[in-house]
VMD Tcl script that builds the backbone (N, CA, C; Angstrom):
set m [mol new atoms 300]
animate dup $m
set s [atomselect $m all]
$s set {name element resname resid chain x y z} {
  {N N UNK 1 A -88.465 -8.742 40.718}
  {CA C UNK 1 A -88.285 -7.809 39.615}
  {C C UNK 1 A -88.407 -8.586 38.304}
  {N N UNK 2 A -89.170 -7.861 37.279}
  {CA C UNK 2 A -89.487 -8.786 35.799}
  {C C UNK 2 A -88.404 -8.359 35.315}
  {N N UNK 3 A -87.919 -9.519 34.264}
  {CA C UNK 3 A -86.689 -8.940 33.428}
  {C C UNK 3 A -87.651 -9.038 31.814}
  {N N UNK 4 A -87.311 -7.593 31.183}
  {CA C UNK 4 A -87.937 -7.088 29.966}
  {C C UNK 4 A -86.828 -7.931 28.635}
  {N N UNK 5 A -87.067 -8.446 27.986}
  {CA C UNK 5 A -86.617 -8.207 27.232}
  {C C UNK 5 A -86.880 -7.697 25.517}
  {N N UNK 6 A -86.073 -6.596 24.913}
  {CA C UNK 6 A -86.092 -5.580 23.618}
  {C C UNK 6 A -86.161 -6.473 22.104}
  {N N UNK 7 A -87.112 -6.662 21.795}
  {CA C UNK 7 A -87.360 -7.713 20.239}
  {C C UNK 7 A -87.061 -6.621 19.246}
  {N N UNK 8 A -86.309 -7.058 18.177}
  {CA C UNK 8 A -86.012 -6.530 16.942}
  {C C UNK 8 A -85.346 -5.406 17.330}
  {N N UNK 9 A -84.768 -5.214 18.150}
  {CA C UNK 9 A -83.760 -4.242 18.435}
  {C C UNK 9 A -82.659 -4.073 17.024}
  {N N UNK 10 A -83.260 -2.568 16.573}
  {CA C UNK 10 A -81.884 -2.607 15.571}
  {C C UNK 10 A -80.651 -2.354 16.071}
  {N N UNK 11 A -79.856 -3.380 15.256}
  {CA C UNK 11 A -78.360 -3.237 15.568}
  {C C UNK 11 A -77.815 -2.424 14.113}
  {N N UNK 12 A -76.439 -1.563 15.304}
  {CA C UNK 12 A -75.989 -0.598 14.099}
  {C C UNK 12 A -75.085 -0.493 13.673}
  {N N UNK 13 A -74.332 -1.042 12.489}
  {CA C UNK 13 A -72.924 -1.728 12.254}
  {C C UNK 13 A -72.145 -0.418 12.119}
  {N N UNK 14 A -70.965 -0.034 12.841}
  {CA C UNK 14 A -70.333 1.080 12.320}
  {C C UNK 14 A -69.880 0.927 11.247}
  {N N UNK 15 A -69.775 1.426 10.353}
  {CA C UNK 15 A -69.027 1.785 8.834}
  {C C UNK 15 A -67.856 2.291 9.540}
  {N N UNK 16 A -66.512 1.841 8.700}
  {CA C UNK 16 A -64.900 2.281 9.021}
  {C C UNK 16 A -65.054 3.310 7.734}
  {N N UNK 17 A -64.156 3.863 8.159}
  {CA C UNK 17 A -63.673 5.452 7.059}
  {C C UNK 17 A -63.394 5.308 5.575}
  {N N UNK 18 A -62.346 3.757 5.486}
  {CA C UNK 18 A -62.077 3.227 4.512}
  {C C UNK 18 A -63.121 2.168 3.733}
  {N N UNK 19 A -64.131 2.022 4.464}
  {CA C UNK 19 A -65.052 0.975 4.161}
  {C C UNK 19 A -66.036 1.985 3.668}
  {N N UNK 20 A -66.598 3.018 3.859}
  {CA C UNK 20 A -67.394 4.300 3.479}
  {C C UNK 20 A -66.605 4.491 2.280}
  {N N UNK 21 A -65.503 5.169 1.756}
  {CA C UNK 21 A -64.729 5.300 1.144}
  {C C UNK 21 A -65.228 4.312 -0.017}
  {N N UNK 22 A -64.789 3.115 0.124}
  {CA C UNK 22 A -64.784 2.139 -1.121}
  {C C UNK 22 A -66.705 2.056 -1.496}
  {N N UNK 23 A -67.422 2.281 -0.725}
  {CA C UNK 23 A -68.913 2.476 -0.708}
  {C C UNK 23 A -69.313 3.421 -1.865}
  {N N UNK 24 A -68.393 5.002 -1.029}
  {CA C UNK 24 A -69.065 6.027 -1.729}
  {C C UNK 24 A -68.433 6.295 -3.510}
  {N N UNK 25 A -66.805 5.293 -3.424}
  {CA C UNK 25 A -66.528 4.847 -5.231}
  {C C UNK 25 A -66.982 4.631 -5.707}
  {N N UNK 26 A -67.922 3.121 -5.316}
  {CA C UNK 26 A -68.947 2.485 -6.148}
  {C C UNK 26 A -70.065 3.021 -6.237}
  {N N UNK 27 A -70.957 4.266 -5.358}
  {CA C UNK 27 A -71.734 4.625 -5.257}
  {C C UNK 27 A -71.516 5.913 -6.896}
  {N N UNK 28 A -70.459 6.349 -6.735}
  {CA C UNK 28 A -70.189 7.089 -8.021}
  {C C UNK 28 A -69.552 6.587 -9.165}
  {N N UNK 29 A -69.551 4.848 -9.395}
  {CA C UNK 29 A -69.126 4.268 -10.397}
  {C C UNK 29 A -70.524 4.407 -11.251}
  {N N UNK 30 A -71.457 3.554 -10.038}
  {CA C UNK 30 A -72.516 3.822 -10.591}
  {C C UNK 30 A -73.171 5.041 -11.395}
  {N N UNK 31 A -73.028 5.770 -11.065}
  {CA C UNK 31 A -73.639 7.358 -11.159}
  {C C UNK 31 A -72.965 7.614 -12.685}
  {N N UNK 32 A -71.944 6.494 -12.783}
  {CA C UNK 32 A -70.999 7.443 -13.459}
  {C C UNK 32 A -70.650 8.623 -13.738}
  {N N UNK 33 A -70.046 9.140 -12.530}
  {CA C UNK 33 A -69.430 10.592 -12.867}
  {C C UNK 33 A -67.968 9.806 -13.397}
  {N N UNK 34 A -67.232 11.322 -14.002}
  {CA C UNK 34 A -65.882 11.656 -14.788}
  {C C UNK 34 A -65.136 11.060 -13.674}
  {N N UNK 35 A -63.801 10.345 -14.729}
  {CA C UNK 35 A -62.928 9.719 -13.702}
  {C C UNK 35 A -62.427 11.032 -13.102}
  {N N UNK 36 A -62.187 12.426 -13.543}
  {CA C UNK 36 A -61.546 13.593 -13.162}
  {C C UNK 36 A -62.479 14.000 -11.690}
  {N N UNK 37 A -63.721 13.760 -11.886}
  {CA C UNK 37 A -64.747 13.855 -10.328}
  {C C UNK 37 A -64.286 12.902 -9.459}
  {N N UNK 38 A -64.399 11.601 -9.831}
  {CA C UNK 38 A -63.761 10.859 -9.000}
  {C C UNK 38 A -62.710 10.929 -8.445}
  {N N UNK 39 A -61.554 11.320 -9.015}
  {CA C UNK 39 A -59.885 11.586 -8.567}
  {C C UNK 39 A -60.130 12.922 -7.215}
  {N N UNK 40 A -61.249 13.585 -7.888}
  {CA C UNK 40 A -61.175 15.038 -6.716}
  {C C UNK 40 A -61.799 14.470 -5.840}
  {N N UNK 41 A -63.138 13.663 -5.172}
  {CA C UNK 41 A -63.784 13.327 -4.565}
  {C C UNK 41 A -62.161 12.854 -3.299}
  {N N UNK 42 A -62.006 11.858 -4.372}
  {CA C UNK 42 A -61.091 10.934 -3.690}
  {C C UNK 42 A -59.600 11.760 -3.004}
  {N N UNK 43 A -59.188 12.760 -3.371}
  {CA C UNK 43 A -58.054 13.755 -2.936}
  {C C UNK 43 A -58.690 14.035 -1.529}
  {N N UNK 44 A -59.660 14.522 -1.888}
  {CA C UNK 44 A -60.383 15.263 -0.849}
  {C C UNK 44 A -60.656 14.238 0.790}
  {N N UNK 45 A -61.055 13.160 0.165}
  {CA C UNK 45 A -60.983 12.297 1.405}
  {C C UNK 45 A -60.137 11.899 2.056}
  {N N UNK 46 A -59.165 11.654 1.309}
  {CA C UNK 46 A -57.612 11.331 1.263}
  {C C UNK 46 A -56.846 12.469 2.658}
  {N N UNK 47 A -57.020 13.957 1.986}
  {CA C UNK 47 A -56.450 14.863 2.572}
  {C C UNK 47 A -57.494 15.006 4.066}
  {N N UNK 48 A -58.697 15.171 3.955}
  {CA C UNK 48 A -59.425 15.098 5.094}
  {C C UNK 48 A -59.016 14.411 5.829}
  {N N UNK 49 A -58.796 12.599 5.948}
  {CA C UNK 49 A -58.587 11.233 6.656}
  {C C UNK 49 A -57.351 11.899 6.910}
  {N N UNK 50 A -56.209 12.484 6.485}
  {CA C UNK 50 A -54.869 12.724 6.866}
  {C C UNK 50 A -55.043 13.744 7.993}
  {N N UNK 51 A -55.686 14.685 8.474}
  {CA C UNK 51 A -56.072 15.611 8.865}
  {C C UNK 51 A -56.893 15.681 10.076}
  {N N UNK 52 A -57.901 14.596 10.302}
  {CA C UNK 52 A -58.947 14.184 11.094}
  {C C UNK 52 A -58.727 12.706 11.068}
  {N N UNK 53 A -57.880 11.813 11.784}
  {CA C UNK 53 A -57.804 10.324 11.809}
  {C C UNK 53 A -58.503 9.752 12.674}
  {N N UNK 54 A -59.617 9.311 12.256}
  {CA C UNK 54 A -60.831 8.868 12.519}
  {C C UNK 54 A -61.082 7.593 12.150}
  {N N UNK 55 A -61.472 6.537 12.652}
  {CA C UNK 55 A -61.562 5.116 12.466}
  {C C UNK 55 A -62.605 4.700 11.482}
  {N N UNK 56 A -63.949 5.565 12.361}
  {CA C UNK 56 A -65.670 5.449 11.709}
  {C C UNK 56 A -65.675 7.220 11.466}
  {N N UNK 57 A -66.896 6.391 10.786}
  {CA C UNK 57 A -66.977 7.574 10.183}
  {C C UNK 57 A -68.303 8.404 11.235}
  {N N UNK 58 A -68.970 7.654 12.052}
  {CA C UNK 58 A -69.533 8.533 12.990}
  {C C UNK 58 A -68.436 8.838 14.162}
  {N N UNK 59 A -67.741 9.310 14.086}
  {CA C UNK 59 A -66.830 9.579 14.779}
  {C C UNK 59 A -66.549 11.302 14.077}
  {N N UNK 60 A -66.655 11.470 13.268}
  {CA C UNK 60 A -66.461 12.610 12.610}
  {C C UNK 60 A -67.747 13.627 13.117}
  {N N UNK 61 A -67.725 14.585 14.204}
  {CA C UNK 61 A -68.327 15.180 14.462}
  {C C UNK 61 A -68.508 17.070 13.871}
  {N N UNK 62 A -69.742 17.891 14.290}
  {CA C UNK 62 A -69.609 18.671 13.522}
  {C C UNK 62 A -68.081 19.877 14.292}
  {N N UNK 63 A -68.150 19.644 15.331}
  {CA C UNK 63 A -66.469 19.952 16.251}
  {C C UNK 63 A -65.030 19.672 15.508}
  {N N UNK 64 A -65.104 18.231 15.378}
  {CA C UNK 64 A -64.236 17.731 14.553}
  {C C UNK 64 A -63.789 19.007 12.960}
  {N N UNK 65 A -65.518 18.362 12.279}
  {CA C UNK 65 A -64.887 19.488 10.721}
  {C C UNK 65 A -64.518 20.824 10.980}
  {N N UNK 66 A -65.162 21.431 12.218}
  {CA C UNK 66 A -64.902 22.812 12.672}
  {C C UNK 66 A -62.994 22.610 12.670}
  {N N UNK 67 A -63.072 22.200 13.103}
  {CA C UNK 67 A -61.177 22.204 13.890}
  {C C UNK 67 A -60.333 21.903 12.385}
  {N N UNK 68 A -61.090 20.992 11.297}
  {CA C UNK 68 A -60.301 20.660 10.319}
  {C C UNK 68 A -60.452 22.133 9.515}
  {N N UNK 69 A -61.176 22.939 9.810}
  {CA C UNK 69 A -61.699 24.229 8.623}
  {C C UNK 69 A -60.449 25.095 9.224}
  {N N UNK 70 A -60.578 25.195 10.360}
  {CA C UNK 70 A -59.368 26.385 11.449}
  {C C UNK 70 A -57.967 26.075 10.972}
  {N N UNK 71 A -58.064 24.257 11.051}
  {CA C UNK 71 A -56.239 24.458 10.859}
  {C C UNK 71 A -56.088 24.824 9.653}
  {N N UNK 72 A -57.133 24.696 8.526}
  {CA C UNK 72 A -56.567 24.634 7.427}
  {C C UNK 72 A -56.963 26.479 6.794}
  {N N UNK 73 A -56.924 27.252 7.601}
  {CA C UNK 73 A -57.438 28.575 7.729}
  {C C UNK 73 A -55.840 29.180 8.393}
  {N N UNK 74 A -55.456 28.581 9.421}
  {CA C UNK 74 A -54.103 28.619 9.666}
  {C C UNK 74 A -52.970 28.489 9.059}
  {N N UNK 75 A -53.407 27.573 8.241}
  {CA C UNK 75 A -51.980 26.964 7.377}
  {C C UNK 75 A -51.808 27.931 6.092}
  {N N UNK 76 A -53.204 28.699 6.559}
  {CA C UNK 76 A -52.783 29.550 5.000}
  {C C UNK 76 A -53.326 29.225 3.572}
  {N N UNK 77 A -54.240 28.406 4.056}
  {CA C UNK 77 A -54.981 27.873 2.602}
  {C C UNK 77 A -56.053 28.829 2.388}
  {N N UNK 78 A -56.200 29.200 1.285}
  {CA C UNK 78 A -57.145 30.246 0.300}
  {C C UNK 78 A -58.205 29.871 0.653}
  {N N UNK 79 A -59.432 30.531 0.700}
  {CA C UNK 79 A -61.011 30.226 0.895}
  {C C UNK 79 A -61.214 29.689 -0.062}
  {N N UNK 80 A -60.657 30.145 -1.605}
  {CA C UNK 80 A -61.601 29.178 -2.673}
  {C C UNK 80 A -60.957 27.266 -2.279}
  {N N UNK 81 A -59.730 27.495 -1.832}
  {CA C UNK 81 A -59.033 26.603 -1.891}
  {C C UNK 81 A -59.752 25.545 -0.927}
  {N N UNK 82 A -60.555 26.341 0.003}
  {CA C UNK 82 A -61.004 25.640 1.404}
  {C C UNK 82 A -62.481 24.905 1.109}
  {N N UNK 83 A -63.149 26.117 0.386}
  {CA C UNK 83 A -65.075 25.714 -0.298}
  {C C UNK 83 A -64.582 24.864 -1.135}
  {N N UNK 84 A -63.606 24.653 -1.839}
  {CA C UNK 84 A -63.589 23.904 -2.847}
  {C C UNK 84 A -63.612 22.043 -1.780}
  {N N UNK 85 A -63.063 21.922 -1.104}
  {CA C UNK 85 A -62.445 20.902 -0.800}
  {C C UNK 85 A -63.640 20.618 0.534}
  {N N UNK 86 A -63.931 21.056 0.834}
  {CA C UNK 86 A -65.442 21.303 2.056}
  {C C UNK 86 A -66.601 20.945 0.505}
  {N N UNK 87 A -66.511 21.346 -1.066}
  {CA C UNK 87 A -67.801 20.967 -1.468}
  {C C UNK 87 A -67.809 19.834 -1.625}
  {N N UNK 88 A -66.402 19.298 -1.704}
  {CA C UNK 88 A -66.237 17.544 -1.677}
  {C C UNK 88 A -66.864 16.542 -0.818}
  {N N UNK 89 A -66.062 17.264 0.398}
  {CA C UNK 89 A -66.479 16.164 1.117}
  {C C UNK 89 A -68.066 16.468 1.867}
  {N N UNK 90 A -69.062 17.198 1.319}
  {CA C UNK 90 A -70.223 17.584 1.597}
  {C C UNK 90 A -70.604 16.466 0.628}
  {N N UNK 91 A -70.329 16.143 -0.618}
  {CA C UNK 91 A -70.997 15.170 -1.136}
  {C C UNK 91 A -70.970 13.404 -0.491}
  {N N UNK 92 A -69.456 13.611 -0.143}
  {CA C UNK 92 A -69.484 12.277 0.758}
  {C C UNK 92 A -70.260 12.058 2.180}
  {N N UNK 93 A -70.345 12.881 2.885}
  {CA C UNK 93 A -70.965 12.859 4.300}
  {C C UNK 93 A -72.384 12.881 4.055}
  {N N UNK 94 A -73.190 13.357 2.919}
  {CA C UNK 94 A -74.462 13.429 2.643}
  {C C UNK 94 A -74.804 12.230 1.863}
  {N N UNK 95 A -73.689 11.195 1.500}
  {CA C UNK 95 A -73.977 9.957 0.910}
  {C C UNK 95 A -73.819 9.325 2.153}
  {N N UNK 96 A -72.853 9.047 2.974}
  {CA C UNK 96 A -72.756 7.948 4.051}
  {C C UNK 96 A -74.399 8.683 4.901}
  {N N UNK 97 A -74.844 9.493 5.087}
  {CA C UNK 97 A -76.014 10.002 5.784}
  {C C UNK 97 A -76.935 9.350 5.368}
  {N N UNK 98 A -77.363 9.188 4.087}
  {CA C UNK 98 A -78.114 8.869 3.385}
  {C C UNK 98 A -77.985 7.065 3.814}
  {N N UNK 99 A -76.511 6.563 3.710}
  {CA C UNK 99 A -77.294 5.514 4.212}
  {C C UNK 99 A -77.351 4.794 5.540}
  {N N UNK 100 A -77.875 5.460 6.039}
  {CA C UNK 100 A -77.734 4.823 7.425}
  {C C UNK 100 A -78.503 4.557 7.587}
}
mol reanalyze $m
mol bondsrecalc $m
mol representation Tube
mol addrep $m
């Protein structure tokens, strides 16, 4: 039997939650948005990570946000209260996407 071996195999470093996090700060230091954008960005992740404790951030599946939308549909939180905090972290998950 030949043994094959795979050249330039990409390797794929997981990003941690908190390591994405300090990424997607600097990614909007740059940008410079309002420290007031930043503070919400950052609530939002904050309250998400409390909610869904997740190591990596591919670990966060679309099951996962489903279950974080329900409890927080349960608990009695307002729809604006809910789009608002879902438009947040749509900006973060479409930045860590972006870089992979």
């Amino acid at each position: 039997m030949r043994r094959t071996t795979i050249l330039n195999a990409k390797q794929v470093k997981r990003t941690s939650f908190s390591e994405a996090e300090q990424l997607f700060t600097k990614h909007c230091k740059l940008k410079n948005l309002s420290s007031q954008t930043m503070r919400y960005y950052a609530e939002d992740l904050k309250y998400f990570h409390a909610c869904v404790p997740v190591q990596y951030v591919d670990e966060v599946s679309q099951d996962a946000f489903e279950n974080f939308i329900v409890l927080e549909l349960d608990a009695g939180k307002k729809i604006t209260s809910l789009n608002s905090r879902i438009r947040g972290l749509r900006v973060f998950f479409k930045f860590c996407a972006e870089r992979e």
